[in-house]
C-alpha positions in Angstrom: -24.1 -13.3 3.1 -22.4 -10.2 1.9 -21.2 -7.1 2.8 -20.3 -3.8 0.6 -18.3 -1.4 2.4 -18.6 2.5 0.1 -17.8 6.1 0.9 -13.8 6.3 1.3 -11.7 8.4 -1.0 -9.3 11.3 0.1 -9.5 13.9 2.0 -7.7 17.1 3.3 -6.9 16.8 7.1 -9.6 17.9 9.3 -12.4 16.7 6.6 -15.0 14.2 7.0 -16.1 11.4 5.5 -19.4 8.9 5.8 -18.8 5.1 5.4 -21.7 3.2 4.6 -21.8 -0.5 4.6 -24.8 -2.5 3.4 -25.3 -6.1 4.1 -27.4 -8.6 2.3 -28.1 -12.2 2.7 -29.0 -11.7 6.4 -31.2 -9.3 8.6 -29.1 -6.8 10.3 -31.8 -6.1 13.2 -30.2 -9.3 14.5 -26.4 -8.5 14.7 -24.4 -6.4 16.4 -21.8 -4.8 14.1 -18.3 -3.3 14.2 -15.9 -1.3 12.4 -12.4 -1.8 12.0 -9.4 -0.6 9.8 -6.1 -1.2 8.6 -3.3 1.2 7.8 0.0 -0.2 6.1 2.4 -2.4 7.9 0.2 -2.2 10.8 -2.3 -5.3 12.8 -6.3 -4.5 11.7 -7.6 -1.9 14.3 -11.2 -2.1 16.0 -12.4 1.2 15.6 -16.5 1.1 16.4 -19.2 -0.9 17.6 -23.0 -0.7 17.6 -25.2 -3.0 19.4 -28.4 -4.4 17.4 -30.5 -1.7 18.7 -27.9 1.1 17.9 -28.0 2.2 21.1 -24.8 1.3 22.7 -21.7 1.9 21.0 -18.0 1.8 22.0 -15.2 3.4 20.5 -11.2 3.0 19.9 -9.9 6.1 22.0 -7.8 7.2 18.9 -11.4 8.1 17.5 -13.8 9.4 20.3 -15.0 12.3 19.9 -14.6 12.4 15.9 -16.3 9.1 14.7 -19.7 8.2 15.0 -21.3 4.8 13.9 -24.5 4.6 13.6 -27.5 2.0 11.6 -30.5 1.7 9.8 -31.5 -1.3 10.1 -34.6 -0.7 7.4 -31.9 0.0 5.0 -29.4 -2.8 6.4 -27.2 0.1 6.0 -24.2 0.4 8.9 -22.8 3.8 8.7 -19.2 5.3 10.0 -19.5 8.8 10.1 -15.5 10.3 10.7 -14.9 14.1 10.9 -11.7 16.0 12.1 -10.1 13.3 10.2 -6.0 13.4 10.4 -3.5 11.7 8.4 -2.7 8.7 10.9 -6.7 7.7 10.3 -5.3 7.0 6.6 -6.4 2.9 5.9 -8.6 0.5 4.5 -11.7 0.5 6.6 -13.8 -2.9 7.2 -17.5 -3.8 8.0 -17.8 -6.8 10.3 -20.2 -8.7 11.3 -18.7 -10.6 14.7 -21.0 -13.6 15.3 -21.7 -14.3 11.5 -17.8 -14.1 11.1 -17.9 -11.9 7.5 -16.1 -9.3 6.6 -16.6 -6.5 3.8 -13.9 -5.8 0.9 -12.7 -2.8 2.5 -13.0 0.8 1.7 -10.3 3.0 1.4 -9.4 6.4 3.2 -6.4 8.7 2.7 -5.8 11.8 4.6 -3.6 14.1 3.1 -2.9 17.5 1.5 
């Protein structure tokens, strides 16, 4: 069971970004799926969370409005899509999988200029 968090980098405030995180070793039509990140010094965040269907999704209020997540499961691809980004979103950003308990390497995201 794997998962393989990509996309992060840096960015100018107000840019975007789109995480992807592919899983393998398991079907991910059958899990619900989240998205949380850590900045420096601080706890690990819950940003996002899809339900298996990706129809329901709930979000950390410090995103609404700005991040999206979103899934395919044909591609057991879970994606993050973040725009308006400011520099307080700067941290490594994780994949989860809740009820199979795994966690992704982390991407990371800087916003600066």
């Amino acid at each position: 069971v794997k998962l393989v968090e990509s996309g992060g980098g840096l960015v100018q405030p107000g840019g975007s970004l789109r995480l992807s995180c592919t899983v393998s070793g398991f079907a991910l039509r059958s899990y619900a799926m989240r998205w949380y990140r850590q900045a420096p010094g601080k706890e690990r965040e819950l940003v996002a969370t899809v339900d298996i269907a990706g129809v329901r999704t709930n979000y950390a209020d410090s995103v609404k409005s700005r991040f999206t997540i979103s899934r395919d499961n044909a591609k057991n691809t879970v994606y993050l899509g973040m725009n308006s980004l400011k520099p307080e979103d700067t941290a490594v950003y994780y994949c989860h999988a809740p009820v199979l308990a795994v966690w992704g390497q982390g991407t990371q995201v800087t916003v600066s200029s």
